[in-house]
N, C-alpha and C positions, 0 to 999 in steps of 0.2 A: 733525841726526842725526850722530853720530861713535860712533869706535867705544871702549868699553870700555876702563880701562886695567888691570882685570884681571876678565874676564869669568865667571870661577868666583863672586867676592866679589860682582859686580853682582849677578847670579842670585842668590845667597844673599837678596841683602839685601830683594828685592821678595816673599821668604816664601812664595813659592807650594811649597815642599819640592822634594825633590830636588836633584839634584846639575846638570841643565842640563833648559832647557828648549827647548820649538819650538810655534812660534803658528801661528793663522790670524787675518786681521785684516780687518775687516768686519759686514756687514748679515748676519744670521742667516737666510738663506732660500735657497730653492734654487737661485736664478741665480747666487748667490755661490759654490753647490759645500759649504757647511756639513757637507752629509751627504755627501759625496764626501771630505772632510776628516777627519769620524769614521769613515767605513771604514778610509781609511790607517792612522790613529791605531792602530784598534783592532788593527789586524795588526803595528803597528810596538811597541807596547807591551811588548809578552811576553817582546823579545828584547832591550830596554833599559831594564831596573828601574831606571835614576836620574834616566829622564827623565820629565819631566811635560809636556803638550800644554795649552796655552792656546788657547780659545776667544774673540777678543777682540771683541767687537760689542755689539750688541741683536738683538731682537727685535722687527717691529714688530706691533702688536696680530693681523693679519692672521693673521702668522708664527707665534703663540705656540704653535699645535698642533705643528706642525713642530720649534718649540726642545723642545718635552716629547717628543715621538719618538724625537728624539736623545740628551736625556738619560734614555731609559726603554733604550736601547738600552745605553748604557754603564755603568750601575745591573748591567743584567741582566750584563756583563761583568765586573763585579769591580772595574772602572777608576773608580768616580765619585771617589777620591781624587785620581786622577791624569791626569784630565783634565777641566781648571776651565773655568770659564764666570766670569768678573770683570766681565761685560757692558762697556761702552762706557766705554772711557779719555781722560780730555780730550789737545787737541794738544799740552798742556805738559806731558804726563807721559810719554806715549805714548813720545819720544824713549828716557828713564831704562829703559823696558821693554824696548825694541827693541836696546837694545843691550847686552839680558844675555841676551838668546837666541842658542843655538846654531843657531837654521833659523828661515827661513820658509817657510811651505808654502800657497801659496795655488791653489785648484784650481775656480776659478768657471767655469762652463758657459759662460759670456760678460763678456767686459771690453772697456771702451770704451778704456782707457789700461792702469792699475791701478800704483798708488803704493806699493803695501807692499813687492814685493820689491826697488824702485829706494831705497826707508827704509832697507831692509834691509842694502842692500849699501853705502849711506854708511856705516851702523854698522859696517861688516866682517861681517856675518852674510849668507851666502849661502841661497839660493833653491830650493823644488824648484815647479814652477810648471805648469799647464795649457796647451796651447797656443792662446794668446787675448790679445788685446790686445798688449801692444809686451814680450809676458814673453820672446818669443825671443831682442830685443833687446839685450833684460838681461842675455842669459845671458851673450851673446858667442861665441856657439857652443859653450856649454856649458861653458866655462872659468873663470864662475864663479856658474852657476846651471843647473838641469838641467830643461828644460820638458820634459811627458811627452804623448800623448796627453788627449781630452777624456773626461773620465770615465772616466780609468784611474787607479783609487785603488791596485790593487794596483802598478803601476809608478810609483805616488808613495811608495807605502812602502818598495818595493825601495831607491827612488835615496836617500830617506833614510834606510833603514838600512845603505846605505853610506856614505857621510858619516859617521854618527855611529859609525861602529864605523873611521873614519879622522882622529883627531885632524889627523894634521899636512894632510891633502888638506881637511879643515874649516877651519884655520886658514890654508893657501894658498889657497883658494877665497876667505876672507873677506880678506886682504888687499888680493888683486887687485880682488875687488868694489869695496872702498873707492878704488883709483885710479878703475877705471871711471868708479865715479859724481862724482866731482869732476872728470875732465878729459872728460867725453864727456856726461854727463848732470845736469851744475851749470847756477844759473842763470844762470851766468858764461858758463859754455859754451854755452847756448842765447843770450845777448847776443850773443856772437861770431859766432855761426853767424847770425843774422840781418844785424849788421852788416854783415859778408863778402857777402850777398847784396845788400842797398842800395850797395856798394861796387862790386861789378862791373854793375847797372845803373847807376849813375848814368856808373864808365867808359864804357859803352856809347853811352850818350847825347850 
């Protein structure tokens, strides 16, 4: 994952229309927050006609009632051009995606870790996140990702419709993301940090 070297043209090039986009990335169902992600959407929409919202997952059979809820919801909104459903993108492409969005917005009821917005912020694309798993982590106290309450979709759309109505605070948010995650959250950095620990046990001994 890196970032973009010209993020309007990346966007462009993967054809979803509009002028920027902001994803969700994952399993289509309610632990993941899906429809806590179309609420925001739908509120964030109205007030930025160039962006388009990507739905990036599946569905698994279970779910399927759930994924047509969603989209019977956004149909009924006006939005079904402008906010896609591309279902489930391999890990070799995934990256080329990730680094033509302008946001990620990941808002799952519960995470054991969660990998999207740590993608996200290699790419230089910063975060608006739930409060669950290591997203606080990420943010760095909010410097360059903004966790919100659980199941507050309207303070997920809040935090991202400032951001996108703040280019240069979207582009400083993403560049610091990109040091974070290479000197604090690479696999380099997780070597070290282990080393460092077998290093002062074995001083010890």
């Amino acid at each position: 994952f890196t970032p973009a070297e010209n993020r309007t043209s990346a966007w462009a090039a993967l054809g979803y229309g509009g002028q920027q986009g902001i994803a969700t990335i994952g399993r289509i169902r309610p632990e993941k927050g899906t429809d806590l992600f179309v609420d925001a959407i739908l509120r964030l929409l109205p007030d930025h006609p160039g962006t388009v919202a990507l739905v990036i997952g599946r569905a698994a059979r279970e779910h399927q009632g759930f994924l047509k809820g969603l989209q019977a919801r956004i149909t009924a909104a006006g939005l079904g051009e402008r906010i896609l459903f591309p279902g489930e993108i391999s890990a070799s492409d995934l990256p080329r995606v990730m680094r033509a969005l302008s946001l990620v917005m990941q808002l799952p009821r519960y995470e054991g870790y969660g990998m999207a917005p740590l993608e996200g912020l290699a790419s230089a694309v910063p975060f608006v996140g739930s409060d669950t798993g290591y997203y606080g982590a990420f943010s760095a106290q909010g410097t360059v990702g903004t966790v919100v309450p659980l199941e507050a979709a309207d303070a997920a759309a809040q935090a991202a419709g400032q951001l996108l109505s703040s280019p240069k605070e979207l582009s400083r948010r993403g560049q610091a993301g990109r040091d974070l995650a290479v000197h604090a959250f690479s696999a380099g950095a997780e070597e070290d940090g282990i080393d460092a620990v077998y290093q002062q046990l074995w001083s010890a001994g």
